[in-house]
RODO-2510 file (C-alpha; in nm, 4 decimals, decimal comma):
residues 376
     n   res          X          Y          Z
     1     x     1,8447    -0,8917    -0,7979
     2     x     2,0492    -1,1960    -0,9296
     3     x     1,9295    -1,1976    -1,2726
     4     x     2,0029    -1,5526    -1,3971
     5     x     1,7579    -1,5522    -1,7185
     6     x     2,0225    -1,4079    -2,0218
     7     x     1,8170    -1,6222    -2,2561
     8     x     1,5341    -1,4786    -2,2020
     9     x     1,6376    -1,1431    -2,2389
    10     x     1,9740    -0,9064    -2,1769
    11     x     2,0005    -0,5599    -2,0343
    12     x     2,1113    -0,3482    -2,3113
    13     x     2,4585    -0,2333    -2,3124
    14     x     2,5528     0,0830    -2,2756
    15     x     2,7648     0,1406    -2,5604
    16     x     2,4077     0,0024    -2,7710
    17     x     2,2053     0,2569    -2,5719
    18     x     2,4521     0,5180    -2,6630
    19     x     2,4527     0,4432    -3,0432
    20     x     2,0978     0,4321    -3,0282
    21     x     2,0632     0,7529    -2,8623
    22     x     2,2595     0,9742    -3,0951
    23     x     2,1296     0,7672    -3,4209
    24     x     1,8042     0,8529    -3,2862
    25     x     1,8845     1,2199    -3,2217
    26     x     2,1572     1,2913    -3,5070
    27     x     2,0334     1,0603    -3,7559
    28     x     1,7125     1,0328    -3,7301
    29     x     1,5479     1,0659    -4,1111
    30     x     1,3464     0,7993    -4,2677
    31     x     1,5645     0,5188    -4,4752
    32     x     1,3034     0,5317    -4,7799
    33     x     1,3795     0,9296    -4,7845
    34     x     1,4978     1,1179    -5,0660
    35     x     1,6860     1,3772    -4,9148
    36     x     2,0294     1,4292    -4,7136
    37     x     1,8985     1,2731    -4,3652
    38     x     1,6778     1,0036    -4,5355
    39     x     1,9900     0,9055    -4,7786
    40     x     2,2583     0,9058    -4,4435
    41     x     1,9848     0,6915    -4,2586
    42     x     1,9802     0,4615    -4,5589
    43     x     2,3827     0,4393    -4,6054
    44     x     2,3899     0,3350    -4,2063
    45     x     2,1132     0,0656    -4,2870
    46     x     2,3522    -0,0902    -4,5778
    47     x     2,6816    -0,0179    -4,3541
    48     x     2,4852    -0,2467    -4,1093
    49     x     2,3308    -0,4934    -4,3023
    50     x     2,6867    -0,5733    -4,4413
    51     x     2,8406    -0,5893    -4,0712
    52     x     2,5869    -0,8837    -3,9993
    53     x     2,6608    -1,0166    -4,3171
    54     x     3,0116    -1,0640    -4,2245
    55     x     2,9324    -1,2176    -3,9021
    56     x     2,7890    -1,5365    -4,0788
    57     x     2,9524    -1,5374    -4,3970
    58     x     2,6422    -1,4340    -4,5801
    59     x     2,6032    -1,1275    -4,8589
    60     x     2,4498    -0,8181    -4,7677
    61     x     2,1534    -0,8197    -5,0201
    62     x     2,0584    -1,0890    -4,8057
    63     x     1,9552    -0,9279    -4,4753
    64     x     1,6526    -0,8225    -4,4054
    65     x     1,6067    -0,6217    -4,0636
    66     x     1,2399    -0,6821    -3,8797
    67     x     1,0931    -0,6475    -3,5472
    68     x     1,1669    -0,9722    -3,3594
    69     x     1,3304    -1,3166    -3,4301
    70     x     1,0046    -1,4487    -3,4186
    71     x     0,8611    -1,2202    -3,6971
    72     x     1,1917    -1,2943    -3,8869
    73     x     1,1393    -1,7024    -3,8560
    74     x     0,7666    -1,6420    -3,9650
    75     x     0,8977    -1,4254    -4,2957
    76     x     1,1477    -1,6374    -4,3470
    77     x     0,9848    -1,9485    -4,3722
    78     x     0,6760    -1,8137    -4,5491
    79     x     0,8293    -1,5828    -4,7936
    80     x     1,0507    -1,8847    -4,9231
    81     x     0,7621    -2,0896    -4,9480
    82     x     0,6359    -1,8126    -5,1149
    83     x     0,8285    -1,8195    -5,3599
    84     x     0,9376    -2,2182    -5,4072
    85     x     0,5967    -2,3628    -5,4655
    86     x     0,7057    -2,5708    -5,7347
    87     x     0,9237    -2,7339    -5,4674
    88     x     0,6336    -2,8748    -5,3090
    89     x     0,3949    -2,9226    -5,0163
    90     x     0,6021    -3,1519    -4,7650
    91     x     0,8165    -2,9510    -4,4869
    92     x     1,0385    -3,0935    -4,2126
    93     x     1,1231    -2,9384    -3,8152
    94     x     1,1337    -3,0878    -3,4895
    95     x     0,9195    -3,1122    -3,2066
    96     x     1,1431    -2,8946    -3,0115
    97     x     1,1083    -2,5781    -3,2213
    98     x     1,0661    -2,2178    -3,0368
    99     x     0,6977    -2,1202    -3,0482
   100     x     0,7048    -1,9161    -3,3716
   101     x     0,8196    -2,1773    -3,5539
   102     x     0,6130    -2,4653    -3,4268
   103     x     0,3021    -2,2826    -3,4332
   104     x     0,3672    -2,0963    -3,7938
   105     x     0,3600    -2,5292    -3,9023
   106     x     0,0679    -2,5907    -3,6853
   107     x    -0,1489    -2,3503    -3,9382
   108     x     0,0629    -2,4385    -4,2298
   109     x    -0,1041    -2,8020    -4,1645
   110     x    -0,4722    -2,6709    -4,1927
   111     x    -0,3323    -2,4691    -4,5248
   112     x    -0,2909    -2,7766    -4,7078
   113     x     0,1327    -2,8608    -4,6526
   114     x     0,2092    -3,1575    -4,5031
   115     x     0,4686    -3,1422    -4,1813
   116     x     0,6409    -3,4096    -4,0336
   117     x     0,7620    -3,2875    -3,6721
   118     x     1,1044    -3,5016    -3,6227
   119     x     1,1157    -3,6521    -3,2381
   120     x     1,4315    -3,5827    -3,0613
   121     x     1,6939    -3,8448    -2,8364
   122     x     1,7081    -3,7991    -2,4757
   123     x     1,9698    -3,5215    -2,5193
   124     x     1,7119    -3,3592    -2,7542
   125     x     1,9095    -3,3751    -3,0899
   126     x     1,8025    -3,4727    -3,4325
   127     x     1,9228    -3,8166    -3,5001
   128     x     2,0345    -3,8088    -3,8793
   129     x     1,8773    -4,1439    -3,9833
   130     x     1,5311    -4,0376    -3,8897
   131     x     1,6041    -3,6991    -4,1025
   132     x     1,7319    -3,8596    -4,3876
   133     x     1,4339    -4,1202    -4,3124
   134     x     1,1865    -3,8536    -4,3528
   135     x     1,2477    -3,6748    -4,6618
   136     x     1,0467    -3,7236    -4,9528
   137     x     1,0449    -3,6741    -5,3335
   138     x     0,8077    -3,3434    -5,2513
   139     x     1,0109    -3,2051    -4,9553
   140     x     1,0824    -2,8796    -4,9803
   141     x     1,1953    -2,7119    -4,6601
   142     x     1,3295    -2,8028    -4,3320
   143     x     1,3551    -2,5740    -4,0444
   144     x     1,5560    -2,7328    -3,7053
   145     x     1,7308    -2,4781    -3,4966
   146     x     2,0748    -2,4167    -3,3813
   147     x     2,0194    -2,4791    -3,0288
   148     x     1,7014    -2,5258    -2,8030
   149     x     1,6218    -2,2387    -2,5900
   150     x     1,5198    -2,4746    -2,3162
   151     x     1,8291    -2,7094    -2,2549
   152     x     2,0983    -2,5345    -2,4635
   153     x     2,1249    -2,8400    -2,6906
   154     x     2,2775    -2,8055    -3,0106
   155     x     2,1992    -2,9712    -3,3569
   156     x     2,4100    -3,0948    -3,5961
   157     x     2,3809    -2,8174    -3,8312
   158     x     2,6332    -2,8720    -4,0479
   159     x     2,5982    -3,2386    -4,1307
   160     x     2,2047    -3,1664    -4,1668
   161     x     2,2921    -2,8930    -4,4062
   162     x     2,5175    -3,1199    -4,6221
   163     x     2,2477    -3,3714    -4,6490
   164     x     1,9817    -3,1461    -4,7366
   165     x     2,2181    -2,9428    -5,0279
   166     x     2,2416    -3,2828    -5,1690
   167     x     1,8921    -3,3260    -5,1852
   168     x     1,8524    -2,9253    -5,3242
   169     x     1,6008    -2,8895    -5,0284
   170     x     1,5752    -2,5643    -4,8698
   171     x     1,7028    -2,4748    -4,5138
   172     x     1,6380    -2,2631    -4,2567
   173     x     1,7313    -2,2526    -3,9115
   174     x     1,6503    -2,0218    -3,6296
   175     x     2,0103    -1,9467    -3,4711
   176     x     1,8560    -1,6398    -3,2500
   177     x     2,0113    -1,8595    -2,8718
   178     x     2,3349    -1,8971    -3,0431
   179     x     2,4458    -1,6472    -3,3486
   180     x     2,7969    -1,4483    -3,1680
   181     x     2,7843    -1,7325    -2,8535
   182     x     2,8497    -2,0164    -3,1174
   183     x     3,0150    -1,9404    -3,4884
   184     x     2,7760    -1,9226    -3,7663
   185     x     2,8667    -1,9262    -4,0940
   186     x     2,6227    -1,9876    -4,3878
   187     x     2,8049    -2,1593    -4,6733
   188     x     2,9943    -2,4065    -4,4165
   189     x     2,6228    -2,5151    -4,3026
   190     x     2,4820    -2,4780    -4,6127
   191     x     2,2295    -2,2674    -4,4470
   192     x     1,9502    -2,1309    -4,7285
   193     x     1,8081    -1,8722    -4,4204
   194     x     1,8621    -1,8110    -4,0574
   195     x     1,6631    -1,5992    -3,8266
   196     x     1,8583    -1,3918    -3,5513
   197     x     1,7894    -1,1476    -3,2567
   198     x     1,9030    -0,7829    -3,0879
   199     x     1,7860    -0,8402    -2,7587
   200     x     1,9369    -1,1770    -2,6748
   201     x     2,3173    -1,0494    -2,7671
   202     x     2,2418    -0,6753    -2,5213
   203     x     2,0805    -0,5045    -2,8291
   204     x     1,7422    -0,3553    -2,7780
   205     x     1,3998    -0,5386    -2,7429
   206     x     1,2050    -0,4665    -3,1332
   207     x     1,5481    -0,5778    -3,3518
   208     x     1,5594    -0,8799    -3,5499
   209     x     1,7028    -0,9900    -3,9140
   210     x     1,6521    -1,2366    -4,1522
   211     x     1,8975    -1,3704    -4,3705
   212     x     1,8154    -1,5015    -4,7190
   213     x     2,0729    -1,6365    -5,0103
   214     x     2,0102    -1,3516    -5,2505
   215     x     2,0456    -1,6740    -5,4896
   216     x     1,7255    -1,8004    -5,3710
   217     x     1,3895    -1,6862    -5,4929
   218     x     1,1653    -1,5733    -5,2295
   219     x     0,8228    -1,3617    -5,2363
   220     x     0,6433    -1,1470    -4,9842
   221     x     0,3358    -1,2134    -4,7651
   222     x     0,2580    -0,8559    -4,8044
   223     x     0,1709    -0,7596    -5,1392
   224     x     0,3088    -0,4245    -5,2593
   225     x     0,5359    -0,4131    -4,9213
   226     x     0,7907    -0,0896    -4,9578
   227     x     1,0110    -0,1455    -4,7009
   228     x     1,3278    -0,3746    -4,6411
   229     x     1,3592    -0,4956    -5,0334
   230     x     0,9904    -0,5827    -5,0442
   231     x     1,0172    -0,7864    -4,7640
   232     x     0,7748    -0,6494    -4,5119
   233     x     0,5995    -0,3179    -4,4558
   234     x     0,6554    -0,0208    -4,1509
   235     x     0,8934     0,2490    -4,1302
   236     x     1,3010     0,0452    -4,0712
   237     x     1,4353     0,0979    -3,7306
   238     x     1,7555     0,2634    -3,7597
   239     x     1,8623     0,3804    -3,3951
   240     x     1,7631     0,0299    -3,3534
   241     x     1,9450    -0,1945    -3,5751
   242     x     2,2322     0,0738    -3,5619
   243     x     2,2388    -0,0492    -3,1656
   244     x     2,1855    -0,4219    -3,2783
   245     x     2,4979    -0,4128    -3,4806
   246     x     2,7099    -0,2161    -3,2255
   247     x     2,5694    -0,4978    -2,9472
   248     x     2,6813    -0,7844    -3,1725
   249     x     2,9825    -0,6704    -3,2905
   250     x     3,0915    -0,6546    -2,9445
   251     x     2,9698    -0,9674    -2,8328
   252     x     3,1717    -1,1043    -3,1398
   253     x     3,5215    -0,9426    -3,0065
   254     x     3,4378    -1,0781    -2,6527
   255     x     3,2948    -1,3963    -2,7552
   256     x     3,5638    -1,6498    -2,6871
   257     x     3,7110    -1,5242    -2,3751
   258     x     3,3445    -1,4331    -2,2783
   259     x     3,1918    -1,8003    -2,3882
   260     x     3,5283    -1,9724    -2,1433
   261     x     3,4443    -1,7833    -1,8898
   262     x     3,0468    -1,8998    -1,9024
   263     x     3,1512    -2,2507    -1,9374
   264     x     3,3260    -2,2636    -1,6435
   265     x     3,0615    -2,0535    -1,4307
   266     x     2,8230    -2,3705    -1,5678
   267     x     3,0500    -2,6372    -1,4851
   268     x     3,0780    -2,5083    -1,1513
   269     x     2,7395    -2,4555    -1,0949
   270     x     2,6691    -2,8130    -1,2178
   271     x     2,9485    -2,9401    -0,9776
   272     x     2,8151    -2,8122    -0,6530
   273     x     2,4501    -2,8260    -0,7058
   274     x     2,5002    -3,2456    -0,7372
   275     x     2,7019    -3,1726    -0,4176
   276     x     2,4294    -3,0378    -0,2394
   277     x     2,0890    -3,2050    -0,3900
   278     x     2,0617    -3,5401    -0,4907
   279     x     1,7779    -3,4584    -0,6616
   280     x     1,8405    -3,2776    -0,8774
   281     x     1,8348    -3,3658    -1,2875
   282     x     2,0451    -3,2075    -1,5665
   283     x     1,8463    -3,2275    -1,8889
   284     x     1,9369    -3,1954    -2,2572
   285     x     2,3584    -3,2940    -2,3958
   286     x     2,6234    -3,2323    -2,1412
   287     x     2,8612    -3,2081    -2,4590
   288     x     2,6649    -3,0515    -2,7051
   289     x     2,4896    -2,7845    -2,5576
   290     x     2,5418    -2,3465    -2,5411
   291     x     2,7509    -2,2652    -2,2571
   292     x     2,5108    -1,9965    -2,0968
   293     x     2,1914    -2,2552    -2,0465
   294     x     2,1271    -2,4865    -1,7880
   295     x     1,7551    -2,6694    -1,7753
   296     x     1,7369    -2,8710    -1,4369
   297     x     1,4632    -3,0392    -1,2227
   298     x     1,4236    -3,1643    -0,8562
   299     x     1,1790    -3,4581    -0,8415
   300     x     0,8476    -3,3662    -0,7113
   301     x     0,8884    -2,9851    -0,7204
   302     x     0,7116    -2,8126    -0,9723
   303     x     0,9133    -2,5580    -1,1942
   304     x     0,7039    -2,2595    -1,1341
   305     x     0,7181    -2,3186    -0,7609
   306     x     1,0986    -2,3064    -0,7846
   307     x     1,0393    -1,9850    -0,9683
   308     x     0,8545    -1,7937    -0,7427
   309     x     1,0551    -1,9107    -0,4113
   310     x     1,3837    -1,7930    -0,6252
   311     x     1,2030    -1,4976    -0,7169
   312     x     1,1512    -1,4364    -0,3412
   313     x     1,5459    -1,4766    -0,2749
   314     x     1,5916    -1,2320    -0,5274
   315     x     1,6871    -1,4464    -0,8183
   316     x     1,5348    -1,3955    -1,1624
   317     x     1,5915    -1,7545    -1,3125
   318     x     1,2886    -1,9178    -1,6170
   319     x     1,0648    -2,2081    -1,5710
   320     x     1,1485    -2,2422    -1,9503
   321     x     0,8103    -2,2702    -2,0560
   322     x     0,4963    -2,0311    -2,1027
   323     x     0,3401    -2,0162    -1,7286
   324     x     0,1366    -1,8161    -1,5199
   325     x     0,0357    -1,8044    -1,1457
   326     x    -0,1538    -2,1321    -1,0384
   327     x    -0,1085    -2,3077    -1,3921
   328     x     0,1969    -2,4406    -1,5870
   329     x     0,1986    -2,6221    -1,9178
   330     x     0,4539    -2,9069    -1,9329
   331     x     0,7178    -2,7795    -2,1467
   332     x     0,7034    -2,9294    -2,5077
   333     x     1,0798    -2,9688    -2,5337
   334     x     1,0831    -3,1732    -2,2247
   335     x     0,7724    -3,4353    -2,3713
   336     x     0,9811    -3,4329    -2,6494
   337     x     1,2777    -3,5868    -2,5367
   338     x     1,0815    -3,8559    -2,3473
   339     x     0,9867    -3,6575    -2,0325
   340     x     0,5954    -3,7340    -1,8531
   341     x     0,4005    -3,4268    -1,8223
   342     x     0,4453    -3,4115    -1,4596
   343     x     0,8386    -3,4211    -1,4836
   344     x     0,8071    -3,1698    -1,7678
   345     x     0,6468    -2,9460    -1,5312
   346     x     0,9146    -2,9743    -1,2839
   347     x     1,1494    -2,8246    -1,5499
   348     x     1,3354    -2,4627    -1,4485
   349     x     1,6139    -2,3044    -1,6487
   350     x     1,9058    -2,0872    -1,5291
   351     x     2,0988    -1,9490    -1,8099
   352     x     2,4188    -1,6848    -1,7583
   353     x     2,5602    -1,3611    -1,9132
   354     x     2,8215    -1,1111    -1,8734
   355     x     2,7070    -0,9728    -1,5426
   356     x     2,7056    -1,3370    -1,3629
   357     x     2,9593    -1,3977    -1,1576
   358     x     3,1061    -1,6665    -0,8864
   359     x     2,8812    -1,5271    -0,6037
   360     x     2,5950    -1,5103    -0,7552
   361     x     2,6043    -1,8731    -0,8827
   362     x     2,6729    -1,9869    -0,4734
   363     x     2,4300    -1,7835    -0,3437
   364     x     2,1809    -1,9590    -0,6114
   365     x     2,2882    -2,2945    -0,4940
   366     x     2,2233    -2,2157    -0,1525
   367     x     1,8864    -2,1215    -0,2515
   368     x     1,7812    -2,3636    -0,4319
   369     x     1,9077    -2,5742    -0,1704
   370     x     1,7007    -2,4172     0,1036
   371     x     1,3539    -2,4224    -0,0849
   372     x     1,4391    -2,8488    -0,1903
   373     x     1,5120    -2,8916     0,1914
   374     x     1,1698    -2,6968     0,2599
   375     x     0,9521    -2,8502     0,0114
   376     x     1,1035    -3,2161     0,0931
***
């Protein structure tokens, strides 16, 4: 199969599944252990935590490994509310937010905090004036991702950052799409928190981490928590964040010549498809967006349909939103940048890796081709 869905998911690489393997055989003793394999466990936990620390300019006391980057947006926004109620009760994202995120405000609403959900342009970036438009004397955290997991858009991290130091508001952003595709570093975007991701960079599935400015006071949704600093409870995953660190130090050696070579598969892709479908839509910034994610439409043809023909042809490629047979929610993203909910709907999303090559992406355009032709 042509698997054409990297931000979904990756295959593991093998030199992670190795490290994994003989941490989980060799090394294998609990972290929180007092004796000789608990206390080598622990040393490869801080040897790791200070390897991702590196990566985005952060401080070691600041990472804090969990299961997911969706359990490590939920901590991180949570546990720093937590611990800055004095800030106040007002909070700031976007309507474009992965799941986790939007749906952690969602209940944060009925808890008494009051959420403004920023609208996007047409590209689906924040536009700075309705940011800066938005805050109030009682804001005390915003939360707007790096990029959108949908279209590959990028926001304007750094500039929001300097606006929001100024105003000593907190910030997080969840950078699990882009941390080792784009360059992350914390003090440059003045970045309070970030939440990142094994399994989209070939680490395992299970593997996330949190990053928190040791500076900035924080407190745990899990009283009397033992594990990661007091941050959340359950025995740490070594093998797996051992694997998680090999995976994205890796990725971070290839990541330029790796990220060039993506970019061009996309342009190319791009260039013929308009060749061969008039039809077809590009959605989200053609400037600003990651180099592995495409989000498309063809007018009249539902996503999902798209899906399951390419799924036919052997092509693994998203509809980009939550679906299942016979029903498809528009995709939020896609309403938010101005989109009806039957063009939403229509919305699929091809995104690359390190196993896609040239072939693959002609043999997808001839596809998709075929089933427009059919369906028209």
């Amino acid at each position: 199969m042509i698997y054409l869905d990297y931000a979904a998911t990756t295959p593991m690489r093998k030199e992670a599944v190795e490290v994994f393997s003989h941490v989980a055989m060799k090394m294998y003793g609990n972290s929180s252990s007092l004796h000789d394999l608990g206390t080598t466990a622990q040393d490869l936990l801080n040897n790791c935590r200070a390897e991702i620390a590196k990566d985005i300019g952060g401080h070691r006391d600041g990472i804090y490994f969990t299961g997911s980057g969706s359990e490590a947006n939920i901590l991180a926004i949570e546990t720093l509310l937590n611990g800055n109620k004095r800030k106040g009760t007002h909070i700031i994202t976007t309507k474009v937010e992965h799941a986790s995120i939007y749906h952690l405000f969602k209940k944060l609403e009925k808890n008494g905090y009051d959420v403004t959900f920023l609208d996007v342009n047409k590209e689906g970036q924040v536009e700075m004036e309705h940011l800066r438009s938005a805050i109030r004397s009682n804001t005390c955290l915003v939360s707007i991702q790096h990029a959108n997991s949908e279209t590959g858009t990028i926001q304007p991290l750094r500039e929001i950052g300097k606006l929001l130091k100024e105003k000593n508001i907190l910030f997080h952003s969840d950078c699990v799409q882009t941390y080792n595709k784009l360059s992350i570093d914390v003090n440059d975007f003045h970045l309070d928190s970030l939440s990142i991701s094994a399994h989209k960079l070939y680490g395992p599935k299970g593997v996330g981490c949190l990053y928190i400015n040791p500076k900035i006071p924080w407190s745990s949704i899990y009283e009397e928590a033992s594990h990661e600093g007091g941050m959340r409870p359950g025995t740490v995953n070594v093998p797996g964040i051992a694997a998680f660190t090999t995976a994205a130090q890796l990725m971070k050696e290839e990541r330029v010549q790796e990220m060039d070579r993506i970019a061009t598969l996309k342009q190319y892709f791009i260039h013929i498809l308009k060749e061969k479908i008039n039809s077809v839509t590009i959605e989200g910034s053609m400037t600003q967006s990651l180099p592995n994610i495409v989000a498309l439409r063809f007018a009249g043809i539902e996503g999902q349909h798209i899906m399951l023909e390419c799924n036919r042809a052997q092509i693994a490629i998203s509809t980009g939103s939550a679906c299942q047979i016979g029903a498809q929610n528009p995709s939020r993203s896609m309403k938010a940048i101005g989109l009806s909910d039957e063009e939403a709907r229509e919305l699929i999303r091809i995104s690359f890796g390190k196993h896609t090559t040239i072939d693959d992406i002609k043999f997808t355009v001839q596809t998709l081709e075929k089933i427009v032709n059919t369906w028209l």
